[in-house]
N, C-alpha and C positions, 0 to 999 in steps of 0.2 A: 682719335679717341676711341678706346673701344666700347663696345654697345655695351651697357647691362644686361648678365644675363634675366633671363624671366622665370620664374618661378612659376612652377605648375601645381595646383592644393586639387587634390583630390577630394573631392566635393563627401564632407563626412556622412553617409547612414545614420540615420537615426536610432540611436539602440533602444531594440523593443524591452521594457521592463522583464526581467524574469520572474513568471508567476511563482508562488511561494505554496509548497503544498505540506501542512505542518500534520504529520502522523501521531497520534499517540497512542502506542501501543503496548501490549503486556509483556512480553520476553524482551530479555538484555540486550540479546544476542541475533538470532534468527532473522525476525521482521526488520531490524534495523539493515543487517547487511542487502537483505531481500530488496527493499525500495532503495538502498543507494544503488544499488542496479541503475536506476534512473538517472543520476546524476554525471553531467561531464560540462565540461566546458565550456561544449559549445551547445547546450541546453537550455531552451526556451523556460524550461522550471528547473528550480530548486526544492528537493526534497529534503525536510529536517526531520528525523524522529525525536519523538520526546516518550522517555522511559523512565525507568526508575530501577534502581543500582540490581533489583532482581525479579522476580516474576510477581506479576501485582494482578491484584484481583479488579474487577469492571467498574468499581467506584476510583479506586487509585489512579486508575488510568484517567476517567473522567475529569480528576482532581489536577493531574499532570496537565492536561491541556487547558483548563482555567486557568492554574497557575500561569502557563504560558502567556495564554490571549490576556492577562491581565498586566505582566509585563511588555507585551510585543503586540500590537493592535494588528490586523488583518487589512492586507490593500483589497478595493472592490475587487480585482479579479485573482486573489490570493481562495484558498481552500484550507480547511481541516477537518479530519478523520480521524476517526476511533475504531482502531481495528482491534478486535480480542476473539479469543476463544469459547466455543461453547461449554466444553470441559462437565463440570458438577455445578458451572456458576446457576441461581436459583432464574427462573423467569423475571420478578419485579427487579432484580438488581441489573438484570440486563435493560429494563423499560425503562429504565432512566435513560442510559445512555440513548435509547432511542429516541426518548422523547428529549434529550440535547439536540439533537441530531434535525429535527424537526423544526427546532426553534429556529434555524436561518437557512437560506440557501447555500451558504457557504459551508456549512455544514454536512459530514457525511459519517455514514455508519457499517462499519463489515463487518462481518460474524465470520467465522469458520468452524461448521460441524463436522468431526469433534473438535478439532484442532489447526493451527495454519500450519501443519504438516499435510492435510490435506489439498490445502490451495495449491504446496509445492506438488504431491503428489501428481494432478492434475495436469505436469506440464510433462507427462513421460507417459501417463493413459487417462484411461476413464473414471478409475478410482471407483469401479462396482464391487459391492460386498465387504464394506468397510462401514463397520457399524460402533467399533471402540478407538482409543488413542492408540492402543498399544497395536492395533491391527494397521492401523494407521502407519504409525513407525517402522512396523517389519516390514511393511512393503516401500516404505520410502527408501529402505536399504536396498530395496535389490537394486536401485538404480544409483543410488549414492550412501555405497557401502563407508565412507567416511563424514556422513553428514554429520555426528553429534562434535566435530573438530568445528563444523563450522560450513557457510554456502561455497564453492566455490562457482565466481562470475560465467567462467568459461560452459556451466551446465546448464544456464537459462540464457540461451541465445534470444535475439527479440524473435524469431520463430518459433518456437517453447512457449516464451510467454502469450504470442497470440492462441496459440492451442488450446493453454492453458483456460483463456477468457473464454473459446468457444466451447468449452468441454463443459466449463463451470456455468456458461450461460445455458447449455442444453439442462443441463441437469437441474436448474431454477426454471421450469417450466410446469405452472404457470407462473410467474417471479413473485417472489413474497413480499410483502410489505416493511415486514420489520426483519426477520432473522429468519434463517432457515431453521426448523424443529425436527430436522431428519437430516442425515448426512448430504453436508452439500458447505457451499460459501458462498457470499457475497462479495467476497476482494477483489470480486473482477471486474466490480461496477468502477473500484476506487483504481482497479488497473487500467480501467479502458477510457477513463477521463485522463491518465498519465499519459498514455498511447495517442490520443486525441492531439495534446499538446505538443509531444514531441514528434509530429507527425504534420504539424499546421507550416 
């Protein structure tokens, strides 16, 4: 009689949840391609932006992520972020979203003075003497002479991007509270808790 063979189960892993980090942001185009940067397969988080069909002002955005969290509830170790521009928007319109921001710990807030062309700028130098968007823009070209097409992945290697956080962390010295008021960002605080995760 032959023996039965025995079957061997490989004893299954537990699959760790993937935290949830929901962005809401101003432009269509740019910040979205920019944080799916972060997203792959085999990624501890998931990145979603939430936008609106074109460039929207610091309340809209606000508005986009309530809508959201009013649909989609937040796991305890899930995150959202309000990333916008500093642009012409007024001081109080920005205090709101700050004081969102305030309301829970899962909650977070990034500015970019002038613009999140400079967050990108930052991953190629130091980004000194940049005091307008459009100063902003002409030097984001000298290093990506096709950026208004759109990001391409292959130019923010995760080397870049840490640069980028240390360039942006020197330049927040001593770190601001709410927003930067002079040229500078905060996305690096919302980058280095991405980095944080896909690093554990």
């Amino acid at each position: 009689m032959a023996k039965k063979r025995r079957t061997f189960r490989r004893p299954l892993g537990k699959r760790r949840y993937r935290e949830l980090f929901i962005i809401a942001v101003e432009g269509a185009k740019t910040e979205p391609q920019y944080f799916a940067l972060f997203n792959s397969r085999n990624s501890v988080i998931h990145v979603t932006c939430v936008k609106g069909k074109h460039h929207s002002s610091p309340p809209q955005v606000l508005k986009h992520m309530k809508d959201y969290l009013n649909q989609k509830s937040l796991r305890p170790s899930d995150e959202a972020w309000l990333v916008v521009d500093k642009d012409n928007w007024a001081d109080d319109q920005l205090a709101l979203l700050y004081a969102w921001s305030e309301s829970s710990e899962r909650y977070g807030f990034a500015l970019s003075n002038p613009k999140f062309e400079y967050w990108l700028l930052l991953h190629f130098e130091d980004g000194r003497g940049i005091s307008t968007s459009q100063a902003c823009s002409e030097r984001l070209k000298r290093y990506l002479p096709n950026y208004a097409k759109g990001i391409n992945p292959r130019d923010f290697p995760p080397a870049r991007i840490s640069e980028a956080v240390h360039r942006a962390t020197i330049r927040d010295n001593p770190p601001c509270k709410d927003w930067p008021r002079t040229t500078g960002t905060t996305v690096y605080r919302l980058v280095e808790k991405l980095l944080e995760k896909t690093n554990e």
